[in-house]
C-alpha positions, 0 to 999 in steps of 0.5 A, spaced: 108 647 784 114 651 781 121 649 780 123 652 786 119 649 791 122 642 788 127 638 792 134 639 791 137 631 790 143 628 787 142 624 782 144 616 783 148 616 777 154 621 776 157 618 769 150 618 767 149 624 768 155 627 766 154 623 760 147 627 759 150 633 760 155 632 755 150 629 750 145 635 751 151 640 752 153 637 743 147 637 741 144 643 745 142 649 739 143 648 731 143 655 729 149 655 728 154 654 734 159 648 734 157 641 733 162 637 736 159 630 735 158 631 728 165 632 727 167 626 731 162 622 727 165 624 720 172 622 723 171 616 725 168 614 717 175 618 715 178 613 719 175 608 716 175 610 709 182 611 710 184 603 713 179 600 708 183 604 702 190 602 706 188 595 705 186 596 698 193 598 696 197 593 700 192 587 697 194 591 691 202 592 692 201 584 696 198 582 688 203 585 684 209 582 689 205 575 687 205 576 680 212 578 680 214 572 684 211 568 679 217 569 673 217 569 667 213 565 663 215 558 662 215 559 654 222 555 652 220 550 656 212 548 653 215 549 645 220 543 646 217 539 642 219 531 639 223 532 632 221 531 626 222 529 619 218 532 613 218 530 605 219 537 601 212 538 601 212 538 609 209 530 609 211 527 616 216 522 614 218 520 621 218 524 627 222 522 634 220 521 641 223 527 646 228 525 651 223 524 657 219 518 652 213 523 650 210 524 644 209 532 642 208 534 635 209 542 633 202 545 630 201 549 625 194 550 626 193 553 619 196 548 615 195 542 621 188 542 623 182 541 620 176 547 620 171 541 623 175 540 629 177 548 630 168 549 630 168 544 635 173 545 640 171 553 640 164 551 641 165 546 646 172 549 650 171 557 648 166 560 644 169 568 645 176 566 645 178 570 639 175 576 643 177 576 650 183 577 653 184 570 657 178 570 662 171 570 660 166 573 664 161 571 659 162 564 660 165 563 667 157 566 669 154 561 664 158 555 667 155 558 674 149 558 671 149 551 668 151 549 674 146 551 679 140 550 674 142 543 673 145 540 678 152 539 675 157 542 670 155 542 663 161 547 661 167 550 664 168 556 664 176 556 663 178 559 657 183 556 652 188 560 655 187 558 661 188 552 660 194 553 656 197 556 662 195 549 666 198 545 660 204 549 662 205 550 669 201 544 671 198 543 678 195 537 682 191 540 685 184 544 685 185 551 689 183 558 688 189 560 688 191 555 683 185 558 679 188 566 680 195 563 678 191 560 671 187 567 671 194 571 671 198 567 666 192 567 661 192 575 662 200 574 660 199 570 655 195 574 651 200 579 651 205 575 649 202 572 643 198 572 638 191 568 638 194 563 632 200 561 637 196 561 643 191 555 640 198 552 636 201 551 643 195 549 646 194 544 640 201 541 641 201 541 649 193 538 651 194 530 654 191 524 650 193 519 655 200 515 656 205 519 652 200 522 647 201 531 647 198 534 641 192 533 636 197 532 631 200 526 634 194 523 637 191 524 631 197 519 627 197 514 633 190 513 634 187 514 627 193 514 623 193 520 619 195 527 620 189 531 623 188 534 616 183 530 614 178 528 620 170 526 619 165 529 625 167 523 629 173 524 629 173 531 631 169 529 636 172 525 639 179 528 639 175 534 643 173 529 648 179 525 649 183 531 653 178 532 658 179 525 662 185 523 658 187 517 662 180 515 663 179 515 655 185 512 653 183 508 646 187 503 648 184 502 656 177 505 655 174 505 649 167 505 652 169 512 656 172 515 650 166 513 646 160 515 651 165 522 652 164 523 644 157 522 645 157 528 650 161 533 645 156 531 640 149 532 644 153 540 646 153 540 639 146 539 637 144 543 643 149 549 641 146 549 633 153 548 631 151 540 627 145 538 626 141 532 629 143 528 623 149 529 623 150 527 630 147 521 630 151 518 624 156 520 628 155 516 633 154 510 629 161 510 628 165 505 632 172 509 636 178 506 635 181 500 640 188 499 639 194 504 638 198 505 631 205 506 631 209 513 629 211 513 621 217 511 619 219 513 613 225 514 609 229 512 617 236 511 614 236 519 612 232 521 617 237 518 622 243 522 618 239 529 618 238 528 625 245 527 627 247 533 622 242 538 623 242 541 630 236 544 634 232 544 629 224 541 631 222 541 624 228 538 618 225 538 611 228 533 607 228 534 599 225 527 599 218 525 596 214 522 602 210 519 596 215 516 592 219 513 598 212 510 600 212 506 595 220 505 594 221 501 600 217 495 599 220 495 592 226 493 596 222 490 601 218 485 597 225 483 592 230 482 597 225 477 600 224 474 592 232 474 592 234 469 598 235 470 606 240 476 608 240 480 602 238 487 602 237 492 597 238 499 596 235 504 592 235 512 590 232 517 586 235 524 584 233 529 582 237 531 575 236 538 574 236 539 582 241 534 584 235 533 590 234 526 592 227 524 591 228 517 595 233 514 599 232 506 601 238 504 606 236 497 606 230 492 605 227 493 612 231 497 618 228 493 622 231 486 621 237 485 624 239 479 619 239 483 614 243 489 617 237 494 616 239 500 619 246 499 615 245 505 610 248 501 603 247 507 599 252 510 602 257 503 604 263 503 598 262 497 595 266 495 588 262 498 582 263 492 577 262 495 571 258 501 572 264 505 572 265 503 564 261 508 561 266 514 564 272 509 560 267 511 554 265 518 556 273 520 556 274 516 549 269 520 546 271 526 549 279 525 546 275 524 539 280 518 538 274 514 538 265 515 535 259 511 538 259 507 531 267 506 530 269 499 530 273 496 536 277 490 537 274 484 542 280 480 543 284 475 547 289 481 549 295 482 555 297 488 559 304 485 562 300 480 567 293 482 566 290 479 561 283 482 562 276 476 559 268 478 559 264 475 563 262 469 559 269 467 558 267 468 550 270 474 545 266 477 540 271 480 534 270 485 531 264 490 533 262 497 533 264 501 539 256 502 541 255 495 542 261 493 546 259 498 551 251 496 551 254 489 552 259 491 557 265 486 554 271 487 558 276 487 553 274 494 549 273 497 555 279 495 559 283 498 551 280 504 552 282 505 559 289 504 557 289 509 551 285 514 556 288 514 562 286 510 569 289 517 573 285 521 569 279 517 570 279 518 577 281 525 578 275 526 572 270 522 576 273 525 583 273 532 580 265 530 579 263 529 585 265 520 586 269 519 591 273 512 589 276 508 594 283 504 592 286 500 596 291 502 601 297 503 599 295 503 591 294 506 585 289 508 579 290 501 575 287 498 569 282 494 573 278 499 576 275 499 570 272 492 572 270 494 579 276 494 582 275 501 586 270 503 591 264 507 590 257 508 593 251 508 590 249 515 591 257 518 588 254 513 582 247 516 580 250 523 581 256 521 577 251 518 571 246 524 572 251 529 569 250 524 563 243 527 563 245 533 564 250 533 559 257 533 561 256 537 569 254 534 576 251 536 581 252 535 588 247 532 592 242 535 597 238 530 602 236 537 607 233 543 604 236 550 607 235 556 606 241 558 601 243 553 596 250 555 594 251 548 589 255 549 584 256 544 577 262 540 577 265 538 570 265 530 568 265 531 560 264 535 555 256 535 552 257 532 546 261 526 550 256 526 555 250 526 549 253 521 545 254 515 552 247 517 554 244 515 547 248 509 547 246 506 553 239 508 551 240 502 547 242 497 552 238 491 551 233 491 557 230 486 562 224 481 560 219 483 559 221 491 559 220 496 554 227 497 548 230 505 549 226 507 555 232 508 559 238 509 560 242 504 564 248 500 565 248 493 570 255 491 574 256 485 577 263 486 582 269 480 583 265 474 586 258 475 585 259 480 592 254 486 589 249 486 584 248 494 580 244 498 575 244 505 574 239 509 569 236 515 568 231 519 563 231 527 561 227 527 569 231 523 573 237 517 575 235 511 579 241 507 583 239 500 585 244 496 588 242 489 591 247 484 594 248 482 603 251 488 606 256 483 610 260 483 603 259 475 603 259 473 595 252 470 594 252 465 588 249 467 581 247 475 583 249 479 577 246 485 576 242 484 569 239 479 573 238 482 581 238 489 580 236 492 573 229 489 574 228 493 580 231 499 577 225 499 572 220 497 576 222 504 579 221 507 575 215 505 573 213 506 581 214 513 580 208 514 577 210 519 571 211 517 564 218 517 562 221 523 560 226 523 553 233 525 554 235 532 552 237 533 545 244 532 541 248 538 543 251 543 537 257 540 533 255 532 535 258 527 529 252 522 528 254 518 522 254 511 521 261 508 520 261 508 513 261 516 513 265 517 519 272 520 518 278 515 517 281 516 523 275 515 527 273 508 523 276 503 527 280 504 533 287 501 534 291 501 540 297 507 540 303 505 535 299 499 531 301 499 524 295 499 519 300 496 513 305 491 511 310 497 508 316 501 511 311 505 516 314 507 523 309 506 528 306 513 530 310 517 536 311 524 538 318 525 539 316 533 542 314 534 548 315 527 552 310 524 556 310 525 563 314 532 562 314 539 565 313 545 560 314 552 562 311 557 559 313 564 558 307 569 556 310 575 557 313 576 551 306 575 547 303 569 543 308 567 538 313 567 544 310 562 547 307 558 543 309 550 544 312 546 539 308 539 538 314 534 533 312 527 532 316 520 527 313 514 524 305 514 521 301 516 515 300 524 513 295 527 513 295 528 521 290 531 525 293 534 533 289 535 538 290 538 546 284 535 551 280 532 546 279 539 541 282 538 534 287 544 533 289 542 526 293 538 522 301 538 522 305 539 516 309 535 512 315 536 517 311 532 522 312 538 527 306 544 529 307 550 534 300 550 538 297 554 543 300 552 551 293 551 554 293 554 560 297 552 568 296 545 569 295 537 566 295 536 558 293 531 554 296 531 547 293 527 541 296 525 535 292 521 530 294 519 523 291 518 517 290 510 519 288 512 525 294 510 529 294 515 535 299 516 540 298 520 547 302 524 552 300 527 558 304 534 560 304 539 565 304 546 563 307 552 568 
């Protein structure tokens, strides 16, 4: 049958058969004529292409406005770190708490931490952590392997950085985008910072339970020591801790800390990074149960450094951690030994320096009946008779007097005061050597009156010792017996520019990075050499070693303080004991309180004692039979030596107390100053501010050279040894 002879129907479906002859009219040929269903077909993936990178790039510019929106990284913040107080040599002397109560010590890695604990913490946190940059692929794959292997989390993959930014922006809950959140900040981290400041930040930032941040300081309060030195169980446990750190707190739960120490060990088996043995040994070792408290050494100049020193995490003091450590229960121990309410202070200088070595404010800081946290090396208190080697000093430096010139020690009055020794007793005649070494009264009250109390105390406060007078009062015999203020450390600089020949230097508790401390002048190097070899020879305590050290006792009006200073060629110790509410305590009197604490530290210092430096150039050491007649015996000004018509000597020319203008300008000769005296015995010999400059002749007269502007002490010492002394001002 042909196709003709068919039927011709309508189909009963017209959208079909539209949609047929639509689909056969597209696909009809393939040589070549149009295909409008492929070109459909490619539009439609264009399409799809093209919304599927439109989405990228908004999930792209939407994750860039995240990160944006995070701010900069809280770095400020996360370096806030407790302040802390370290000895020369970078030893903790004590650290303070920040404001919030927490307990975050600054980490230096390098210096700070020991190696065995680093070996564990990567091995155990963070295998490849100097090799990525914040995020681990490595080991975020090997924790999901562990995990689906095994049932549980073996290890995590967050690296240190991660966990850094966790410490740093913490947040409660666990999340994706809390992770992502980690994952970023790592990522500016590591661009920030170095691996070394990233793992010391992470060290001072891990949580060890309450208010323990940072190894360093759950290292000091659980072991109690610096993480410098740690056995393998220690490392151990301190990797642990930070994991669950409540829930392993030493002081709480001993037993999760312990089987949490246990479970770093058997990793580190496991990774090959200790041995089995090792380990084992390790775990035999019992954790800690209790918490230490923080250190506190040397409080009173921490507390002082604190208050002067600004914004400054780490202050570094000129204090040895070592000798401090065991000054302190000296002072302790012996204020015990002395009676109730009685404290006792103790510093140690530095000679060549000035640095102070120790400073012990009280007998203990925390005992209120002691006043502990008054700082008594630095309360003025009267000084007794430690000011009585300066009387000397000037006395040598004036030439009127030698170490081995012989003095009068005898009832004596000037106008009401009549000065007595201690003992009520007086012992004629001795040599001037002895009269210091046995502090009598009377030699050194006469002395102070031919040197001059103003002078003394403009010289000693040129030095650097602050003397506090009474209000209203003026220098007077008496300071020469302790009445004047002083502090114990104005005292020991004073008595180690004896050390250093005739110069002090000013005192430094904090090290800066400049030291612009200039010497400051006490007396001449001969005065300076002749005290010290004099105070050498002062009888030392009971049982103590003769003409090892240096030292002077005072013992101030009505038993109220107690002193000894003293010094070798290394350094000068101040000791001072007495109760710091000035109440007088029967029977203290430094020879007996503080001069055996003054050698016992020095023999805690644990070094062999050092000689003084050697005579200076020019220094007159004789016996009194050598020396010259003036120096032989010392007499008050204007004493007649003989029963004949002699006048008593006296300097007519320039009169004490005058004004001398000086003209310079028309050469020396014109300017030279005439010096005339009456009375005394030829030959006689002049001198101005302590150097010899002649001797006048038969006429009694001499012109000198005027020393230049300022205050001058003019001497005239006859042949007997009479001396009479005016002090002038030159303009």
């Amino acid at each position: 049958m042909s196709s003709a002879a068919l039927p011709q129907t309508q189909p009963s479906c017209p959208g079909l058969s539209r949609a047929s002859t639509d689909f056969a009219a597209a696909t009809k040929n393939v040589d070549g004529r149009d295909e409008p269903g492929h070109d459909g077909a490619r539009g439609g993936g264009l399409r799809i292409l093209s919304a599927l990178a439109l989405t990228f790039i908004l999930a792209i510019i939407g994750f860039v406005a995240w990160v944006y929106s995070l701010g900069p990284l809280p770095l400020d913040e996360a370096r806030q770190v407790s302040t802390t107080i370290v000895d020369r040599s970078g030893k903790l002397l004590r650290a303070y708490a920040m404001a919030d109560g927490r307990w975050r010590l600054p980490v230096e890695t390098k210096a700070n931490v020991d190696p065995t604990y680093l070996k564990l913490l990567f091995a155990y946190e963070d295998q490849r952590f100097y090799a990525h940059n914040g995020l681990d692929p490595l080991a975020l794959a090997r924790a999901a392997l562990q995990l689906g292997t095994r049932g549980h989390i073996v290890s995590g993959g967050s690296t240190i950085t991660m966990q850094l930014a966790r410490l740093m922006e913490p947040r409660r809950q666990r999340s994706l985008h809390a992770k992502l959140r980690q994952i970023v900040r790592a990522i500016e981290l590591e661009r920030t910072l170095s691996k070394e400041q990233i793992l010391d930040l992470y060290l001072a930032l891990a949580p060890y339970g309450g208010n323990l941040e940072g190894i360093r300081a759950a290292s000091i309060a659980y072991l109690g020591k610096e993480p410098k030195r740690l056995s393998l169980a220690e490392a151990a446990l301190l990797v642990a801790l930070p994991q669950s750190p409540e829930t392993r707190r030493l002081d709480r739960h001993p037993d999760a800390a312990r089987k949490a120490r246990d479970r770093v060990l058997d990793r580190m088996v496991e990774e090959h990074v200790v041995s089995a043995d090792d380990a084992r040994q390790a775990k035999a070792v019992p954790v800690p149960k209790l918490r230490k408290p923080m250190p506190i050494l040397a409080p009173h100049a921490s507390d002082t450094a604190l208050s002067t020193v600004k914004n400054a995490p780490v202050i570094k003091l000129t204090l040895d951690a070592n000798l401090q450590k065991v000054l302190e229960p000296l002072a302790r121990d012996r204020a015990i030994a002395l009676g109730p309410n009685i404290s006792v202070g103790i510093i140690v200088v530095d000679n060549e320096s000035g640095d102070v070595l120790a400073r012990v404010g009280s007998a203990n800081y925390f005992d209120e009946s002691r006043a502990g946290q008054v700082d008594m090396t630095r309360a003025v208190r009267s000084p007794g008779s430690t000011l009585k080697p300066f009387i000397y000093g000037l006395a040598f430096e004036d030439g009127f007097v030698h170490p081995d010139s012989l003095i009068d020690d005898r009832p004596v009055r000037f106008g009401s005061y009549a000065p007595e020794n201690f003992d009520m007793t007086f012992q004629g005649t001795v040599p001037v050597r002895k009269a210091l070494q046995l502090s009598l009264n009377v030699p050194a009250i006469v002395l102070l009156d031919r040197v001059g109390s103003s002078r003394l105390t403009s010289r000693l406060r040129q030095a650097g010792g602050n003397l506090v007078l009474p209000k209203d009062e003026t220098p007077g015999l008496a300071m020469g017996l302790g009445g004047v203020g002083v502090t114990l450390q104005d005292l020991a600089q004073l008595y180690a520019g004896f050390a250093r020949l005739g110069t002090t230097k000013p005192l430094r508790e904090v090290v800066t990075e400049q030291d612009d401390r200039e010497p400051l002048r006490l007396l001449d190097q001969v005065a300076a050499w002749q005290v010290g070899n004099v105070l050498l020879g002062t009888p030392p305590p009971e049982n103590a070693a003769h003409n090892r050290i240096a030292f002077k006792t005072g013992t101030s009006y009505g038993y109220r303080d107690a002193w000894s200073v003293g010094f070798d060629g290394r350094m000068t110790i101040g000791v001072w004991v007495g109760r710091p509410d000035g109440a007088p305590v029967p029977g203290l009197i430094g020879r007996v309180a503080a001069a055996p604490i003054l050698f016992d530290a020095f023999a805690r210092t644990g070094k062999t004692l050092a000689p003084l430096l050697k005579a200076p150039r020019g220094t007159l050491v004789a016996g009194n039979a050598k020396l010259p007649l003036p120096l032989k015996r010392f007499r008050p000004v204007g004493e007649l030596v003989r029963t004949g018509s002699e006048q008593a000597l006296h300097i007519q020319f320039p009169l004490n107390g005058s004004r001398i203008d000086v003209d310079r300008s028309g050469g020396r000769e014109n300017a030279a100053m005439p010096v005339k005296v009456a009375g005394g015995v030829l030959p006689m010999t002049i001198m101005v501010n302590g150097t010899a400059l002649g001797e006048i002749d038969g006429r009694r007269q001499r012109l000198i050279d005027p020393p230049g502007p300022g205050f001058a002490r003019v001497t005239v010492i006859d042949a007997t040894g009479a001396a009479d002394t005016v002090v002038i001002r030159i303009q």
